[in-house]
One Martini backbone bead per residue (centre of mass of N, CA, C, O) as a GRO file, in nm:
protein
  236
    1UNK     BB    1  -5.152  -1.022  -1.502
    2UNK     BB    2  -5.283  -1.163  -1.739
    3UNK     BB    3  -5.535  -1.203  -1.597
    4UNK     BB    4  -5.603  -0.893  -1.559
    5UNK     BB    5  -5.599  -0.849  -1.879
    6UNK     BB    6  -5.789  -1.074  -1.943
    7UNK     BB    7  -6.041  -1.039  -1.767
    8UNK     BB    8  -5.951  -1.206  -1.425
    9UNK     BB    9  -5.920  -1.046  -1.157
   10UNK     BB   10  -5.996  -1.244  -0.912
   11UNK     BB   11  -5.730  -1.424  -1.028
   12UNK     BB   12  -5.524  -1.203  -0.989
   13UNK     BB   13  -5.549  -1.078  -0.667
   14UNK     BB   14  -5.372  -1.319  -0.523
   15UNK     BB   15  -5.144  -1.351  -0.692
   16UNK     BB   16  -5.039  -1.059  -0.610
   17UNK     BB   17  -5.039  -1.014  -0.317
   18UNK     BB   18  -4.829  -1.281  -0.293
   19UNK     BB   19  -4.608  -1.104  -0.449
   20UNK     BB   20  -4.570  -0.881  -0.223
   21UNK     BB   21  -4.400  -1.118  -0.019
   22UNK     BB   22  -4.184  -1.117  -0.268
   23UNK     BB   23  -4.010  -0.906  -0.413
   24UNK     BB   24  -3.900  -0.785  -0.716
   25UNK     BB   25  -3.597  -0.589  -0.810
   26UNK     BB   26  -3.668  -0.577  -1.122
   27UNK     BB   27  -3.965  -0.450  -1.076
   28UNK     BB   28  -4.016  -0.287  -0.874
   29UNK     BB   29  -4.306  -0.078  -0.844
   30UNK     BB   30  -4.504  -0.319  -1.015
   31UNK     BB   31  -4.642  -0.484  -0.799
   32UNK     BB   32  -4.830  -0.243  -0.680
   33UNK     BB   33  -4.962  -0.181  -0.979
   34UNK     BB   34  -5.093  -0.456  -1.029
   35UNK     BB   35  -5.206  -0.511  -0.791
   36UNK     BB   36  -5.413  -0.259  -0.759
   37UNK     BB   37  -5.542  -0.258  -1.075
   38UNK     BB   38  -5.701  -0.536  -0.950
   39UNK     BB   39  -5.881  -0.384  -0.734
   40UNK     BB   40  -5.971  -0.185  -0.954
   41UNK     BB   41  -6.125  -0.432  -1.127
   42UNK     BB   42  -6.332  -0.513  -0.861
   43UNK     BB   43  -6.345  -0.211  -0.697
   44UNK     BB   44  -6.132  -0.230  -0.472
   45UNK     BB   45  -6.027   0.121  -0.355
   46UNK     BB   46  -5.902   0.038  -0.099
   47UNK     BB   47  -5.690  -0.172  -0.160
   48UNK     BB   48  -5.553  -0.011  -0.386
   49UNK     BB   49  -5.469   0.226  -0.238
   50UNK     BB   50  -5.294   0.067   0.006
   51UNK     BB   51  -5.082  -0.040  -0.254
   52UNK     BB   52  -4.996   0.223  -0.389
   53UNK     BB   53  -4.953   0.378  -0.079
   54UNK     BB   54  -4.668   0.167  -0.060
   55UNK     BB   55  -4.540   0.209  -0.333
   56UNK     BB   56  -4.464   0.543  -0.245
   57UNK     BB   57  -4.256   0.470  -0.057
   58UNK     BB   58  -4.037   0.335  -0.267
   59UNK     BB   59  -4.144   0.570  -0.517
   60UNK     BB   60  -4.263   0.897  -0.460
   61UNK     BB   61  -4.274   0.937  -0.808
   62UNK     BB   62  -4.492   0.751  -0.915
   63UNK     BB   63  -4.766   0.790  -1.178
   64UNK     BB   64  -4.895   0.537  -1.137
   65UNK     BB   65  -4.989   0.572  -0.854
   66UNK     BB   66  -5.136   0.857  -0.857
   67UNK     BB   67  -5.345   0.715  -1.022
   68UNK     BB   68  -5.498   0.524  -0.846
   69UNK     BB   69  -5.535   0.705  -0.604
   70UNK     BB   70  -5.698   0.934  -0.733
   71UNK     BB   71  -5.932   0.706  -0.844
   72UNK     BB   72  -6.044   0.602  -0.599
   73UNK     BB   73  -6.144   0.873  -0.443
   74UNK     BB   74  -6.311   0.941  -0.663
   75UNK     BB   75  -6.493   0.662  -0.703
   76UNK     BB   76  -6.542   0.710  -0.354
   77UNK     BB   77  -6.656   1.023  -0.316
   78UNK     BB   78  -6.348   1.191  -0.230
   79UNK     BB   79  -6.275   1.466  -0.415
   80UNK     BB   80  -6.116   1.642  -0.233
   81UNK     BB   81  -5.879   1.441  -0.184
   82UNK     BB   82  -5.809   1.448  -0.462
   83UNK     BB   83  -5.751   1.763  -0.516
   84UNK     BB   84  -5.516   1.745  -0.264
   85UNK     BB   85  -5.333   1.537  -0.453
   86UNK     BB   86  -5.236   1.678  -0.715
   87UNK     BB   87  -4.990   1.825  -0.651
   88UNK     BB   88  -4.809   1.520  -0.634
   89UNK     BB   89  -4.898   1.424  -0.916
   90UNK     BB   90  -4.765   1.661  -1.078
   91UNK     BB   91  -4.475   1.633  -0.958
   92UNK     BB   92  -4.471   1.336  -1.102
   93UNK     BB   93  -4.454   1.421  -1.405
   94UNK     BB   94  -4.239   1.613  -1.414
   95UNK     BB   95  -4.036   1.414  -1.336
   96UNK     BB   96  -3.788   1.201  -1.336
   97UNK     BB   97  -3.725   0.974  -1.400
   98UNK     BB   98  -3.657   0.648  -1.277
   99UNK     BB   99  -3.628   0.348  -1.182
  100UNK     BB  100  -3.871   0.174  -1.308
  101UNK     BB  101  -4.047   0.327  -1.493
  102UNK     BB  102  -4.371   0.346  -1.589
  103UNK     BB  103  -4.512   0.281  -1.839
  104UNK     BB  104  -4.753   0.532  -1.859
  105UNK     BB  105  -4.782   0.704  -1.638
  106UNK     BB  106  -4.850   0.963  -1.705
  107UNK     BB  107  -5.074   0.961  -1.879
  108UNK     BB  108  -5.264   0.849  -1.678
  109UNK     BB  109  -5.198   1.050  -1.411
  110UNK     BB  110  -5.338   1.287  -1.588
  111UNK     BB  111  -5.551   1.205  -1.658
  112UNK     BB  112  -5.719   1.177  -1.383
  113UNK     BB  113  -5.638   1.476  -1.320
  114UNK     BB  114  -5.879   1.554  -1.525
  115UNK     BB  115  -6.112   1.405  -1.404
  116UNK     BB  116  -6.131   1.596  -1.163
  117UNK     BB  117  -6.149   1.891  -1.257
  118UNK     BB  118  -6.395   1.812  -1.397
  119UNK     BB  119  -6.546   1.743  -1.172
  120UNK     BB  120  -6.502   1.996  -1.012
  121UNK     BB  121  -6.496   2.261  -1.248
  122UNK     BB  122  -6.229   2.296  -1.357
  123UNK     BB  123  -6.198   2.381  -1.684
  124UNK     BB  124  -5.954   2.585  -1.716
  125UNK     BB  125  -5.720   2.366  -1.604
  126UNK     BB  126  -5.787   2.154  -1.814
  127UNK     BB  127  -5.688   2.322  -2.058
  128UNK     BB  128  -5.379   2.374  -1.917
  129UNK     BB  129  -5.279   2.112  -1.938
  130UNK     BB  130  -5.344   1.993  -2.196
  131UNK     BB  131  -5.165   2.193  -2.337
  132UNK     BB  132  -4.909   2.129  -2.151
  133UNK     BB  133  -4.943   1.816  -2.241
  134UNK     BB  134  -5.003   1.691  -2.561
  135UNK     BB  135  -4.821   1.445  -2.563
  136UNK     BB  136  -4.983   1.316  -2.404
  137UNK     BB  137  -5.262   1.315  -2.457
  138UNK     BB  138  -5.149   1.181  -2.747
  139UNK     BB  139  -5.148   0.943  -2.627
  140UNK     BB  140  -5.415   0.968  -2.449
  141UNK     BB  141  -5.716   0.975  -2.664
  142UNK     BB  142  -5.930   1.012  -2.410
  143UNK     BB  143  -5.864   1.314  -2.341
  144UNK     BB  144  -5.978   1.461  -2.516
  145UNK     BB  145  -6.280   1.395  -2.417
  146UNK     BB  146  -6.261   1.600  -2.147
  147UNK     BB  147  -6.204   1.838  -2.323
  148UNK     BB  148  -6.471   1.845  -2.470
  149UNK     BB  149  -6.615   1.871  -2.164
  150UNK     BB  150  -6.500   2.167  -2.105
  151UNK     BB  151  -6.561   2.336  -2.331
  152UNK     BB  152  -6.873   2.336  -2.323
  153UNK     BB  153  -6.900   2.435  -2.023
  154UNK     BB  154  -6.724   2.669  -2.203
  155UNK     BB  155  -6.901   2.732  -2.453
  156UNK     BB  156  -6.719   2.558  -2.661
  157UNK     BB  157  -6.853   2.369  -2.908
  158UNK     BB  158  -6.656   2.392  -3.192
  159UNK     BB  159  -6.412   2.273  -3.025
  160UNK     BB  160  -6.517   2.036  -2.900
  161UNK     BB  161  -6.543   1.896  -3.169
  162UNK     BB  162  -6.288   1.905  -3.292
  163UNK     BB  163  -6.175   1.725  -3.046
  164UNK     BB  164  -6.290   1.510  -3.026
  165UNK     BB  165  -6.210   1.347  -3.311
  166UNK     BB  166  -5.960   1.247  -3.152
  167UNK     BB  167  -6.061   1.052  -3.030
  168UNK     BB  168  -6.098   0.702  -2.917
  169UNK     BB  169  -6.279   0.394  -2.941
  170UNK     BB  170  -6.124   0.238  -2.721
  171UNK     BB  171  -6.279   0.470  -2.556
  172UNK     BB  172  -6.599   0.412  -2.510
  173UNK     BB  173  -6.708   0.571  -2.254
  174UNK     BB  174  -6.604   0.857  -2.284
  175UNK     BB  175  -6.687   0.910  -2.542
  176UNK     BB  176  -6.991   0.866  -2.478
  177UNK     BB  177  -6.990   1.124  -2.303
  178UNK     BB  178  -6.907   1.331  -2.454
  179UNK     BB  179  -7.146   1.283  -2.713
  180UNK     BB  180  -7.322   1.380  -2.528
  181UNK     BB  181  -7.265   1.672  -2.443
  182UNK     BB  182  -7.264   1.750  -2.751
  183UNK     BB  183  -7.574   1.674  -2.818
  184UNK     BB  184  -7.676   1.892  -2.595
  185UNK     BB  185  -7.496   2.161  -2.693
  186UNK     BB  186  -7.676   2.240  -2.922
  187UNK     BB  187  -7.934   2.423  -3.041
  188UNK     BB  188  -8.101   2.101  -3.046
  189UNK     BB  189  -8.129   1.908  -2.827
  190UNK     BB  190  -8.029   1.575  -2.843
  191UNK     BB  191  -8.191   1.346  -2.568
  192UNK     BB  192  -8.179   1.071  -2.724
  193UNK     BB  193  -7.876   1.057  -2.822
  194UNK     BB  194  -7.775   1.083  -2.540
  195UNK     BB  195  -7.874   0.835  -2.419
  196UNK     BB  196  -7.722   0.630  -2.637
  197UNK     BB  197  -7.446   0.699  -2.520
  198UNK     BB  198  -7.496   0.602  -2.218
  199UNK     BB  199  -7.568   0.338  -2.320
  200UNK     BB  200  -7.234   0.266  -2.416
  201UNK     BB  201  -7.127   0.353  -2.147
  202UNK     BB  202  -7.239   0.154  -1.999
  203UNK     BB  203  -7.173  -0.130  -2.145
  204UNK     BB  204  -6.841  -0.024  -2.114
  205UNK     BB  205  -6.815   0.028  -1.798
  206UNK     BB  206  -6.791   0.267  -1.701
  207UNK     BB  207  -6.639   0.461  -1.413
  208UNK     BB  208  -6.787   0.772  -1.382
  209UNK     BB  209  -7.123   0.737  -1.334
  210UNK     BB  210  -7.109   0.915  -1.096
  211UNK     BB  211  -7.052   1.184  -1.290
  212UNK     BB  212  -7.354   1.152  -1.457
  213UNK     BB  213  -7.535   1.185  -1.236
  214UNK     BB  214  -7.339   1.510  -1.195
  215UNK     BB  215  -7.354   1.652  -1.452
  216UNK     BB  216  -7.412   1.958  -1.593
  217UNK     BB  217  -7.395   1.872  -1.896
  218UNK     BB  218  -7.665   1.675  -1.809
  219UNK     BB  219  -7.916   1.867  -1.713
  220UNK     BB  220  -8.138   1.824  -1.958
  221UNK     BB  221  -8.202   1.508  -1.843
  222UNK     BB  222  -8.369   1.566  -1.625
  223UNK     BB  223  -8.626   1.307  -1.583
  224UNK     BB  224  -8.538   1.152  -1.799
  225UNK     BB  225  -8.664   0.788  -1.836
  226UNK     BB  226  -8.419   0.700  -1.893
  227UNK     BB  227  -8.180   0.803  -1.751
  228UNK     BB  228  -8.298   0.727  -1.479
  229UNK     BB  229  -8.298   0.424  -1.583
  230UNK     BB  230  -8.003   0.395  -1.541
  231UNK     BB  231  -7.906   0.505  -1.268
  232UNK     BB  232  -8.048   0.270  -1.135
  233UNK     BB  233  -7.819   0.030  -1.261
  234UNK     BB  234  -7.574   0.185  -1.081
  235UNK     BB  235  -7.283   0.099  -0.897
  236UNK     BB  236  -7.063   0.336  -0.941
   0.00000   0.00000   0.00000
């Protein structure tokens, strides 16, 4: 796990594969969700799958595994399938937690399920979750990022500015996607600046860049020849 988080995932993922072997009941179903987050950090969201929809076989309401899960789906174009699977990930939030219950899974797995929403197109969904979760979204300020790019979608731009501003740094890929969606929502759309935040995000491997691919919110930029030239560079 420590190769893993020390950005070694390599070397945690045989590691971790070979933990789930003989599973630690003081563990509960941190092993399969260690596991799958290297397979995802590896990009194999095959694998990540369906060992974090082993470890819901053990915990069904576990919402850091529905946020692996939901992850996988959407990054590898399946978003029907994770939009699908939505309604048992918020289940999974709302739900007390359990024995063994991982910090941090509620705010993970509501992100997930907001960059969902927001792939799709639902914007006003992703307003009112983040609405009735904000002591998540203020865990995970992120997920700020999401929303307010769901805010500019709805045309409210001074609301999105005021969003964004809440977001971290720390999350360095959305928030320049945000940033960019927000350059081009001005009067005067800024097509230069909002280019250098997608190289900021591009830079930070953002996970989302296939969502950047086809954002409507960037569609501005569509033909702009710096833009074409990140799309052409993007493997995920």
């Amino acid at each position: 796990t420590h190769h893993s988080i020390d950005g070694d995932p390599k070397d945690a993922a045989p590691l971790l594969d070979a933990a789930l072997t003989f599973p630690n009941e003081h563990l509960k179903t941190w092993a399969w969700a260690n596991a799958a987050i290297a397979h995802e950090r590896l990009l194999e969201f095959d694998d990540a799958e369906l060992i974090a929809r082993e470890g819901l076989l053990r915990t069904p309401k576990e919402p850091n595994l529905y946020a692996i899960i939901v992850d996988a789906l959407r990054r590898t174009g399946r978003l029907a399938e994770a939009i699908a699977l939505l309604p048992r990930a918020l289940s999974s939030i709302k739900a007390a937690p359990g024995p063994g219950a991982h910090s941090g899974g509620r705010a993970a797995c509501l992100a997930d399920v907001l960059f969902v929403l927001a792939q799709a197109g639902r914007h006003d969904d992703v307003l009112e979750l983040a609405a009735e979760y904000d002591k998540l979204v203020d865990h995970r300020v992120d997920m700020h990022a999401i929303v307010a790019m769901s805010l500019v979608a709805l045309g409210d731009v001074p609301e999105a500015r005021k969003v964004l501003a809440k977001a971290d740094s720390r999350f360095a890929g959305v928030l320049a996607h945000a940033r960019a969606v927000v350059a081009l929502a001005a009067k005067k759309p800024d097509r230069a600046r909002a280019v250098r935040f997608l190289e900021e995000a591009k830079a930070a491997n953002y996970p989302e860049w296939h969502w950047i691919a086809k954002d409507k919110n960037l569609a501005k930029l569509a033909g702009h020849p710096a833009f074409v030239a990140l799309d052409r560079k993007s493997v995920v």
